[in-house]
DSSP file (Angstrom, degrees, kcal/mol; ACC not computed):
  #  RESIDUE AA STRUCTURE BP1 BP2  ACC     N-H-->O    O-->H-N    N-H-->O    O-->H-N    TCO  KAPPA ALPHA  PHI   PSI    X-CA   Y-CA   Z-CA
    1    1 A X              0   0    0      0, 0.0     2,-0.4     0, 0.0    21,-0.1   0.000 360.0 360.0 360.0 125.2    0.0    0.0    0.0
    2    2 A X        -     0   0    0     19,-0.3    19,-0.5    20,-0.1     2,-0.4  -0.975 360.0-148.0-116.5 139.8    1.3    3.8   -0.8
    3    3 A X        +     0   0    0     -2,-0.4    71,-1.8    68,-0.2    70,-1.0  -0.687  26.0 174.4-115.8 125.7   -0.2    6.7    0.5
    4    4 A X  E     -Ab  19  74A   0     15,-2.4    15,-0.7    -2,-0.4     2,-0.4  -0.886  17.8-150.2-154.8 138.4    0.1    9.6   -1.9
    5    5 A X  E     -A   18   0A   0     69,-2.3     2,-0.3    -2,-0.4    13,-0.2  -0.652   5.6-163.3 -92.9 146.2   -1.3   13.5   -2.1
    6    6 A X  E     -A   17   0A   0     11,-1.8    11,-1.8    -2,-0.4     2,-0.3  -0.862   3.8-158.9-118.3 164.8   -2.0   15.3   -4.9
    7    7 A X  E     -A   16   0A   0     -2,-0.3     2,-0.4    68,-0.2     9,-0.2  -0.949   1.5-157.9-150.3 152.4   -2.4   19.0   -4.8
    8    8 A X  E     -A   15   0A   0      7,-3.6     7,-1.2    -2,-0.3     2,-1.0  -0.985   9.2-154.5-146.5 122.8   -4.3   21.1   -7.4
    9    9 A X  E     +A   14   0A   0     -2,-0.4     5,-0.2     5,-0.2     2,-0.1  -0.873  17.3 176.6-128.9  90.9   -3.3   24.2   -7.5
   10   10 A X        -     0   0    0      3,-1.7    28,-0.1    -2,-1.0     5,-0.0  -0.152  48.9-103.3 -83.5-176.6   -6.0   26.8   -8.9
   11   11 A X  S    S+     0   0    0     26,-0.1    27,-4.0    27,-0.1    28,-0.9   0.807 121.1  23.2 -72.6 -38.5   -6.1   31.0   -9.4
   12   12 A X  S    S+     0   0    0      1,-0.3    24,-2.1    25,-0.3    25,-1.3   0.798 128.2  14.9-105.4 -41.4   -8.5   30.8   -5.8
   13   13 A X  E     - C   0  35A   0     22,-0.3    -3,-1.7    23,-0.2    -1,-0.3  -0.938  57.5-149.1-154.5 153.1   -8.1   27.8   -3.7
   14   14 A X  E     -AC   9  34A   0     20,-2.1    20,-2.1    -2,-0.3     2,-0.4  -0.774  21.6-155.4-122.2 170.9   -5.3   25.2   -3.6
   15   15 A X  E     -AC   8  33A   0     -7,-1.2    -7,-3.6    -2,-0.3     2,-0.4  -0.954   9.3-160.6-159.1 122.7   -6.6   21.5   -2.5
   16   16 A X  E     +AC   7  32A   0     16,-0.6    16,-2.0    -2,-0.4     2,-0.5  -0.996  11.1 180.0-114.1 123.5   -4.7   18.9   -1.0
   17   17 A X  E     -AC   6  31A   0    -11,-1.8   -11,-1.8    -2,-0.4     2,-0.6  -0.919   5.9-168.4-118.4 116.6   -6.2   15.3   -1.2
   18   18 A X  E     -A    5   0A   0     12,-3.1    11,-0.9    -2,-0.5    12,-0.5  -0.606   8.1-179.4-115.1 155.2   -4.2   12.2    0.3
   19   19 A X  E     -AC   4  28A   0    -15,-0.7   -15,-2.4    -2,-0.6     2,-0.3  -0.787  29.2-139.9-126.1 162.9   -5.2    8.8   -0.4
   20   20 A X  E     - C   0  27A   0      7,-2.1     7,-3.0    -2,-0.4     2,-0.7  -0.856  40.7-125.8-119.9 148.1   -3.8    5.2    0.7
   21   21 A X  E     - C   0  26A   0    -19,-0.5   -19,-0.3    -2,-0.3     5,-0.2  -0.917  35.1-169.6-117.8 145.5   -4.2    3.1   -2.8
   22   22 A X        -     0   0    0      3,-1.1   -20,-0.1    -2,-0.7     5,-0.1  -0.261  38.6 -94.6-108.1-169.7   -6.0    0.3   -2.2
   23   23 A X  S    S+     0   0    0     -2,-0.1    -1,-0.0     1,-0.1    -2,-0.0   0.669 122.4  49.6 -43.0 -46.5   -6.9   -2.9   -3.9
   24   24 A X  S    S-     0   0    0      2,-0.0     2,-0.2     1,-0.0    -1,-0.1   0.609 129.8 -93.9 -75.4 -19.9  -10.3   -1.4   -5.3
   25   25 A X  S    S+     0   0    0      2,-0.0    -3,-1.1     0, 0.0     2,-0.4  -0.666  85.5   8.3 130.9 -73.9   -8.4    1.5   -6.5
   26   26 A X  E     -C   21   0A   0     -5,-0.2     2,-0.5    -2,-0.2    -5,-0.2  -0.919  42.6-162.9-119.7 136.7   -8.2    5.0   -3.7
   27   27 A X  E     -C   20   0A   0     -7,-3.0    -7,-2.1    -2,-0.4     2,-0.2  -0.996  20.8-137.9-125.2 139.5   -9.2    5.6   -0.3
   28   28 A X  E     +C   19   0A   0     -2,-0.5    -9,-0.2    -9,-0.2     3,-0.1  -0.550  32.4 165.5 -71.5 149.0   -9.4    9.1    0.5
   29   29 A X  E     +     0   0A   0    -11,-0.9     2,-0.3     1,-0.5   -10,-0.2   0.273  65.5  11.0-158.5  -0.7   -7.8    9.3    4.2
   30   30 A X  E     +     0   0A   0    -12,-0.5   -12,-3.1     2,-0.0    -1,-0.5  -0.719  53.0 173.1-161.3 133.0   -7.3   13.6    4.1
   31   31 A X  E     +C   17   0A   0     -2,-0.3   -14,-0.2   -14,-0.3     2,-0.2  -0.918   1.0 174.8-110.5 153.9   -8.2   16.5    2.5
   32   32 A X  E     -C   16   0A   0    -16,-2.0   -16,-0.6    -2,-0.3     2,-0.3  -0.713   9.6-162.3-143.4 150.7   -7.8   20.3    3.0
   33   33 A X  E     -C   15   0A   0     -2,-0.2   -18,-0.3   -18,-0.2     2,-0.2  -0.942   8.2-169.1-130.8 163.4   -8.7   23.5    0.7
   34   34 A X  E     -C   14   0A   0    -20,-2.1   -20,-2.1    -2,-0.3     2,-0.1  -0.790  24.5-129.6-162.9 129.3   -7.6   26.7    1.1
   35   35 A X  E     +C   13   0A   0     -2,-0.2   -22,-0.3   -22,-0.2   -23,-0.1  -0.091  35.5 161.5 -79.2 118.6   -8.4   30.2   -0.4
   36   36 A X        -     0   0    0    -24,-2.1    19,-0.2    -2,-0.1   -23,-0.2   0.719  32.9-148.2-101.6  -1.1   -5.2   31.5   -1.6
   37   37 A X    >   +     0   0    0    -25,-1.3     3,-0.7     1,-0.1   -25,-0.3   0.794  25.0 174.5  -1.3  90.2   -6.5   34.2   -4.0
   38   38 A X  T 3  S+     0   0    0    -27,-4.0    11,-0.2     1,-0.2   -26,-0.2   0.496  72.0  57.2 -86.3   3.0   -3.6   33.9   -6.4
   39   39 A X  T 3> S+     0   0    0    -28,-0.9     4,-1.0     9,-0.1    -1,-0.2   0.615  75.5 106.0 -85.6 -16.3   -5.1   36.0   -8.5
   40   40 A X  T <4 S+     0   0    0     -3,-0.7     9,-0.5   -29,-0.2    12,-0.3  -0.393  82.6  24.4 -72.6 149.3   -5.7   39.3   -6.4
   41   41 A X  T  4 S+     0   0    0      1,-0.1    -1,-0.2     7,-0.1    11,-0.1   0.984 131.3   0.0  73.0  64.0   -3.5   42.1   -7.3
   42   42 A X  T  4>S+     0   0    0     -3,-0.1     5,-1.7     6,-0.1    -2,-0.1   0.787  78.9 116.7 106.5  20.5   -2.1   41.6  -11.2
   43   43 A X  T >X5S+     0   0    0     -4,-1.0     4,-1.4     3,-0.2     3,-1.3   0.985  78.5  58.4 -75.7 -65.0   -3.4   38.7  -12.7
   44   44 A X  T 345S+     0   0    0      1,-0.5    -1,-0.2    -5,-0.2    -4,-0.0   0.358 105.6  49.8 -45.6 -46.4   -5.0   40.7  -15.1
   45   45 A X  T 345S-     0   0    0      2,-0.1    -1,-0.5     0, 0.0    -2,-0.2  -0.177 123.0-105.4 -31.1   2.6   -1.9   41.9  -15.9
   46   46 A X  T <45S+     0   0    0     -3,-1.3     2,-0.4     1,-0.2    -3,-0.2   0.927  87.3 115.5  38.1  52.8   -0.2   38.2  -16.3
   47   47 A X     << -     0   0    0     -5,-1.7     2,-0.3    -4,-1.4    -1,-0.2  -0.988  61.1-141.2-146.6 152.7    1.6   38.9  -12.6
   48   48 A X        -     0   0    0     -2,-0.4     2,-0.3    -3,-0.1    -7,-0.1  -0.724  25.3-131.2 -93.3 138.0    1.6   37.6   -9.2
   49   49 A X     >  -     0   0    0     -9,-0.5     4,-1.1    -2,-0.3    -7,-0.0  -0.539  22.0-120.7 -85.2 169.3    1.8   40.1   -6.4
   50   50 A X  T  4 S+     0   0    0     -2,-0.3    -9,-0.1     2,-0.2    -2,-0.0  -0.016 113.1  65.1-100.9  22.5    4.1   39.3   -4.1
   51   51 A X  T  > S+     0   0    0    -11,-0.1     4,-0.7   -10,-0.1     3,-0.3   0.573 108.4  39.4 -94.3 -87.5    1.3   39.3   -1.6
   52   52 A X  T >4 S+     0   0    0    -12,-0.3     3,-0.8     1,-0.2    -2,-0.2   0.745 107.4  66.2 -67.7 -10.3   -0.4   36.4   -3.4
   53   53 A X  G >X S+     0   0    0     -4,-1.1     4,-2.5     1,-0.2     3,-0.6   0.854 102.2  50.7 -38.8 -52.5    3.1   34.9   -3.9
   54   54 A X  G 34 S+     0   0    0     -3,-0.3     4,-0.3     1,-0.3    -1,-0.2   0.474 110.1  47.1-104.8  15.8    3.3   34.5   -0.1
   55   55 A X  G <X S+     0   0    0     -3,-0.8     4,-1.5    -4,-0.7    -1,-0.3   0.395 105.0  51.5 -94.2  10.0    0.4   33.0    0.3
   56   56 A X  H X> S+     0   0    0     -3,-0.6     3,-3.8    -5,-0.3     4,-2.9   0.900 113.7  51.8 -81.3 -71.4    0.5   30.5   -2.1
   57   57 A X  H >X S+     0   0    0     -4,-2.5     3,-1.5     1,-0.3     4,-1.0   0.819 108.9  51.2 -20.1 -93.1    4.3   29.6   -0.4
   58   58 A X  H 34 S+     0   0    0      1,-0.3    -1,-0.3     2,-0.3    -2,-0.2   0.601 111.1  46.7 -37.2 -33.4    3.0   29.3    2.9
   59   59 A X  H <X S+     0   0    0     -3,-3.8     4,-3.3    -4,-1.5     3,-0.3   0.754 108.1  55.6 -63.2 -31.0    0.1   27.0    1.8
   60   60 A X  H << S+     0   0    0     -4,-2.9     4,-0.3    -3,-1.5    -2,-0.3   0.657 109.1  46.4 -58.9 -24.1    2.2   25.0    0.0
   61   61 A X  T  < S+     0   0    0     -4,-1.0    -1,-0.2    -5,-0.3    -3,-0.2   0.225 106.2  55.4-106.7   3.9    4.3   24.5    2.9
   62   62 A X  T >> S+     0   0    0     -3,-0.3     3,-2.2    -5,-0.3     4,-0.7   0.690 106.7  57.9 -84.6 -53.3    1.7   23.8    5.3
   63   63 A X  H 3X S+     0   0    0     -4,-3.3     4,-2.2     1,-0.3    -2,-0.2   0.768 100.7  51.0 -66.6 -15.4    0.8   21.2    2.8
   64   64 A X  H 34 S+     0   0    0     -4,-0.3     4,-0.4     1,-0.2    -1,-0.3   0.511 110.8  49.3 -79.4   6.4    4.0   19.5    2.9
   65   65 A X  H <> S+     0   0    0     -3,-2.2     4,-1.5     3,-0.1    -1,-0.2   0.649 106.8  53.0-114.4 -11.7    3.8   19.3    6.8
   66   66 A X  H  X S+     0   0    0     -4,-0.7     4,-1.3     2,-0.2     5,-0.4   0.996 118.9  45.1 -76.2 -59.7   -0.1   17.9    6.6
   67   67 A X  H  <>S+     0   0    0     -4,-2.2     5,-9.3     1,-0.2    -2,-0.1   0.663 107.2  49.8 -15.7 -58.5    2.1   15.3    4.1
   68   68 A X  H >45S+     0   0    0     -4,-0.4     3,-1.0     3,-0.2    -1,-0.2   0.954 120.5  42.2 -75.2 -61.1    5.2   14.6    6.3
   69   69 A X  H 3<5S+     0   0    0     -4,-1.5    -2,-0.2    -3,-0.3    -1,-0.1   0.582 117.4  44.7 -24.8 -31.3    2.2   13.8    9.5
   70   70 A X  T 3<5S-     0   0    0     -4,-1.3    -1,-0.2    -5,-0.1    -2,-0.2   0.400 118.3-127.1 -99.5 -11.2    0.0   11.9    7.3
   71   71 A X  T < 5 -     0   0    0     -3,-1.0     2,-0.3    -5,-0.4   -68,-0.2   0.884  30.6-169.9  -0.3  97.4    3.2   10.1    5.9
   72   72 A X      < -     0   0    0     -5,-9.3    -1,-0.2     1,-0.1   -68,-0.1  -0.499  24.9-164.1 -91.4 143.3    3.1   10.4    2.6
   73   73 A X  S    S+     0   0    0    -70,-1.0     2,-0.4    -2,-0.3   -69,-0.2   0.774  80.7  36.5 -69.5 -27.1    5.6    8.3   -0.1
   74   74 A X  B      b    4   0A   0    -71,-1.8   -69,-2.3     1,-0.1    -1,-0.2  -0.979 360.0 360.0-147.6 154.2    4.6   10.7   -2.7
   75   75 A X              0   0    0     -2,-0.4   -68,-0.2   -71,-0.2    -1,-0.1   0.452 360.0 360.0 -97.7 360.0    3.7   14.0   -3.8
């Protein structure tokens, strides 16, 4: 059995889902969302503020510690 997250990484919300794979195919065993608005402030423009930059980071690294608890083999 290997436990692995994906993460899906929209303009609004990022989502981390971790699964154990099973015999039947997935088990869901976590998931999270979180509104990152990577869009505020300059998409419109094709830019990231450096605002939404450092939330994005900072979810992303949040998810790697729900990962590292949950311990997952892959990302």
């Amino acid at each position: 059995m290997r436990r692995i997250a994906i993460i899906d990484l929209g303009t609004n919300t990022f989502n981390l889902l971790i699964v154990d794979e099973v015999k039947e195919g997935f088990k869901a065993i976590f998931t999270t969302k979180v509104g990152v608005g990577l869009g505020l402030g300059g998409i419109n423009d094709n830019k990231l503020a450096d605002d939404a930059m450092d939330r994005a980071l900072h979810t992303l690294s949040s998810f790697v510690d729900y990962c590292t608890d949950h311990q997952v083999e892959k990302i």
